[in-house]
C-alpha positions in Angstrom: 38.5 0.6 -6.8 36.4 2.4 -9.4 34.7 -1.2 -10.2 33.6 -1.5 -6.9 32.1 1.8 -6.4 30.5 0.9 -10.2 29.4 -2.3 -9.0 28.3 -0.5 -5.3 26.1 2.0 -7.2 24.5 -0.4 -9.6 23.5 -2.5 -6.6 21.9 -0.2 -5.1 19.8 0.8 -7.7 18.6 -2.4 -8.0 17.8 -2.6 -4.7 15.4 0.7 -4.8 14.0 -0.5 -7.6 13.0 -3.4 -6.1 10.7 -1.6 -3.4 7.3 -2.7 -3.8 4.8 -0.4 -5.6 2.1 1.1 -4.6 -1.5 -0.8 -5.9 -3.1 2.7 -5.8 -3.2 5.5 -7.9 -1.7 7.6 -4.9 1.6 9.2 -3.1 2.7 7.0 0.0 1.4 7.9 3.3 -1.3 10.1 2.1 -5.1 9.5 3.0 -5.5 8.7 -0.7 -2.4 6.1 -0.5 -4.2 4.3 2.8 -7.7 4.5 2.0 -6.6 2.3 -1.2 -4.4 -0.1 0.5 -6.7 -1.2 2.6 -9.4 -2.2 0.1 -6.0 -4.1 -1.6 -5.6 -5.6 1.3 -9.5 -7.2 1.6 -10.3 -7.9 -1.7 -6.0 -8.4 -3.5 -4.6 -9.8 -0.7 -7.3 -11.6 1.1 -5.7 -10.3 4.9 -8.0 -8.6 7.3 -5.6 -8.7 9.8 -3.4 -6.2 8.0 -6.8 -4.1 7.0 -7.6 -3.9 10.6 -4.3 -2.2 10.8 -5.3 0.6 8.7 -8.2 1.6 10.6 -9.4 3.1 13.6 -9.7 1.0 16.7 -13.8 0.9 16.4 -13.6 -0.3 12.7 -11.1 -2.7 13.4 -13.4 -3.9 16.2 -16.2 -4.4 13.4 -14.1 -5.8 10.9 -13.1 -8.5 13.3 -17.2 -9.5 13.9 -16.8 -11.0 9.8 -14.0 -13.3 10.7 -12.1 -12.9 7.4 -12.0 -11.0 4.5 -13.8 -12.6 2.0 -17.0 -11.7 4.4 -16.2 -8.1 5.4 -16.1 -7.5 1.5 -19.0 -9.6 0.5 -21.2 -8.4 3.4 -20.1 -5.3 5.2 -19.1 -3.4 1.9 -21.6 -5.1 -0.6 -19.4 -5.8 -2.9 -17.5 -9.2 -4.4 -14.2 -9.4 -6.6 -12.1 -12.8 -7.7 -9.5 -9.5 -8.7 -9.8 -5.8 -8.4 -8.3 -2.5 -9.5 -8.6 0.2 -7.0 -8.2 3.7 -8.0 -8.5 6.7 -6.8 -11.9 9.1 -8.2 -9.3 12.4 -10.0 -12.5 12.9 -12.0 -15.8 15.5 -11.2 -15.7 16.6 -7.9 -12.5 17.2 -5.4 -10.4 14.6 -5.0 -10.1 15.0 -1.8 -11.9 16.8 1.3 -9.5 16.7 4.1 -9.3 18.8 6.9 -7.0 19.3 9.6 -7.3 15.6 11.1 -10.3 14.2 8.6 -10.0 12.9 5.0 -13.0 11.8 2.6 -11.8 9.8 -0.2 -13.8 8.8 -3.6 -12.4 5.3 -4.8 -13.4 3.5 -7.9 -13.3 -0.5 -7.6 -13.2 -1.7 -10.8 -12.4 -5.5 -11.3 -14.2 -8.9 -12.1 -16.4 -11.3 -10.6 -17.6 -14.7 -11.8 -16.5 -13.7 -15.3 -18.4 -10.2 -15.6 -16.9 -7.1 -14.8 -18.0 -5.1 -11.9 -17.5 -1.3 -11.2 -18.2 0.3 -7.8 -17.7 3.6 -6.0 -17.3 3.9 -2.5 -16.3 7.1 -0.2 -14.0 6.3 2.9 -13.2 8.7 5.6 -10.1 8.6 7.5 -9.1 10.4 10.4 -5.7 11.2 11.2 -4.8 9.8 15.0 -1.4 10.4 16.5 0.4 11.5 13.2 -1.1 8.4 11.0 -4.3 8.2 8.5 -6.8 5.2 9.4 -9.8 4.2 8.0 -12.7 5.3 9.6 -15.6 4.7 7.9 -16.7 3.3 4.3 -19.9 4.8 2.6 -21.7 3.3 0.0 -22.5 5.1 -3.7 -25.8 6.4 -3.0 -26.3 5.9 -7.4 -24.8 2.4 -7.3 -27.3 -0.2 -9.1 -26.3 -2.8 -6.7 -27.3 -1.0 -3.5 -31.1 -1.1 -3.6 
């Protein structure tokens, strides 16, 4: 009997361990945790359906005009990446501004594309609707070199 509850309890920590991580810098569920799932989602995973999940009804709507990731992220955000890193900005100003039902988040994109490395900043406000955190809105660095 005390095998089995051995055997029971080692299972089981395998099994939580085997929960899939996070790709952001972030705690699950917060705006933080969304805001850099759904740029994993476009530019990692290559599935707007599931980024269209994570936003509001009205950016979904606009996400939807591109067709498909690769041409939301190379068109609607600027920005082009064979692989990206997405982390969250902990550095200069607050991390976070977030009010009652509105978030602003500062995420640095840091990855590769065509064999040179490319850094980018971008701010995305969420707004919380019926209990859950959805992208709103993605602003541009105003100082980015590639936004002229």
């Amino acid at each position: 009997m005390r095998n089995y509850l051995v055997f029971i309890g080692v299972l089981a920590l395998l099994l939580v361990g085997c929960e899939r991580n996070p790709q952001v810098n972030a705690q699950l569920g917060t705006p933080e945790y969304i805001a850099g799932e759904f740029f994993h989602a476009i530019y990692n995973e290559k599935d707007l359906t599931k980024a269209k999940g994570m936003a509001t009804a009205d950016y979904a709507s606009l996400l939807s005009s591109y067709g498909s990731a690769r041409q939301a992220g190379r068109t609607l955000f600027n920005m082009n990446f064979d692989n990206v890193q997405i982390n969250v900005n902990r550095s200069g100003r607050n991390l976070r501004e977030q009010y009652q039902d509105d978030a602003t988040i500062q995420l640095i994109l840091d990855g590769e594309f065509d064999g040179k490395r490319v850094q980018e900043v971008r701010t995305v406000v969420l707004v919380r609707q019926r209990g859950k955190w959805l992208v709103n809105e993605v602003q541009a660095d105003k100082f980015s070199t590639s936004i002229r």
